[in-house]
N, C-alpha and C positions, 0 to 999 in steps of 0.2 A: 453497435459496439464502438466505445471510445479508444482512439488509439492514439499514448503520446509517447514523445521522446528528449533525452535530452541529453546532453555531451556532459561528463562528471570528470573536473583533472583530476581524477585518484584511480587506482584500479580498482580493479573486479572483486578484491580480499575484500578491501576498504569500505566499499559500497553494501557489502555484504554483511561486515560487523555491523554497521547500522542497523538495518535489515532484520540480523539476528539480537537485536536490544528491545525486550516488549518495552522495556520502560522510553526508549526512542518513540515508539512507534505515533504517539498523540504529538511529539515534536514535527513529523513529519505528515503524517499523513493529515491534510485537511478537510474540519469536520470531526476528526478523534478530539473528543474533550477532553479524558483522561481515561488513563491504566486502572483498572480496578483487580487485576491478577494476571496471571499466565502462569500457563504451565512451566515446570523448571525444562523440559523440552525441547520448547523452542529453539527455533524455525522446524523442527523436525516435523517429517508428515505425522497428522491426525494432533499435533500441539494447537493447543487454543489458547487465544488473549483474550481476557475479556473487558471492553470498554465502554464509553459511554460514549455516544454519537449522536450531532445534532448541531443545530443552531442556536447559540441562546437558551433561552427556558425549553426551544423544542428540541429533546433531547431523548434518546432512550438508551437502554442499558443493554447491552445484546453482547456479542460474540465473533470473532474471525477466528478459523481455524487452517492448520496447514494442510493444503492438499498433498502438494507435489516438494521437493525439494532439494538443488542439484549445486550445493555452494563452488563454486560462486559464479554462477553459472543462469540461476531459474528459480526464483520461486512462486509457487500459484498458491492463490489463498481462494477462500468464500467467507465474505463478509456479512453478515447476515444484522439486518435491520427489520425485525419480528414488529408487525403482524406483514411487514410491505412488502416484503420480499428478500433477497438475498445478491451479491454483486461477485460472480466470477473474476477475480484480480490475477494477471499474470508480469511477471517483472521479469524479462532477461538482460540481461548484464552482457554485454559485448566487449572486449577487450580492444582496444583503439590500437594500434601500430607505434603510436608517438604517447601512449605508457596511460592514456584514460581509458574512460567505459563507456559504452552510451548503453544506456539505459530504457530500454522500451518497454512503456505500461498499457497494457488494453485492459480494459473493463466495458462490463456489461449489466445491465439490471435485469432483475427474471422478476416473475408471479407479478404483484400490480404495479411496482413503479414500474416492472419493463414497458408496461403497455402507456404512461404518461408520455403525451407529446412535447417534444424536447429533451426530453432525458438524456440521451446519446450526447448533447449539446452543452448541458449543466456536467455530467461526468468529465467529461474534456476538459473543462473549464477547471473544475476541481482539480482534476490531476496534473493539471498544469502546475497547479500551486505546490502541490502536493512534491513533484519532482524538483521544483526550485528549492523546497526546504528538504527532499534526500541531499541533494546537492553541497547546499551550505552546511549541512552535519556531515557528507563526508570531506569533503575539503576540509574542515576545520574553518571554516566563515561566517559563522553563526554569530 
């Protein structure tokens, strides 16, 4: 399991409207190409986005849906990348004392990428990026 974190000056609302904007969601998460729908929904449990994900030309058309969802607080998604497998994503939002968030994201890979060596390593990596650019959208730094 990859697990990252990162300090956001803005609060726990702020991090969240992000959060709750499908059309945000390929700004921030890296690896999202593009928005091809969402539910009007969203973030609510069992709401799905539906995107395109990938590298380049290697890209495919799939799905994340809301598991859990505790604004502004929690939200857990399954990101599913059809035929490889599927990526358990959990986000909590902590509220800082001096008025920010930190923001902790663990993710996992199940069915075949789980069992790729490195994986846990490349996921990390990715959410690294991934929390730099929640970051810059919710600050307004973009």
């Amino acid at each position: 399991m990859a697990e990252n974190e990162i300090d956001i000056d803005a609060a726990p609302e702020r991090v969240w409207e992000v959060l709750a904007q499908p059309a945000l969601y390929d700004d921030w998460v890296f690896g999202a190409q593009a928005i091809r729908d969402a539910d009007e929904s969203w973030p609510a449990p069992g709401a799905k986005l539906h995107h395109r994900t990938g590298v380049g030309p290697l890209a495919v058309d799939d799905e994340t849906r809301v598991v859990e969802a505790d604004p502004p607080r929690r939200l857990v998604l399954e990101a599913k990348v059809r035929p490889l497998g599927s990526f358990p994503i959990t986000l909590d939002l902590e509220p800082r004392a001096e008025g920010g968030t930190l923001v902790r994201l663990t993710e996992e890979a199940t069915g075949p990428l789980g069992r790729v060596p490195g994986n846990e390593t490349a996921i990390g990596v990715r959410n690294t990026f991934s929390l730099r650019r929640l970051k810059q959208l919710a600050e307004g730094t973009t």
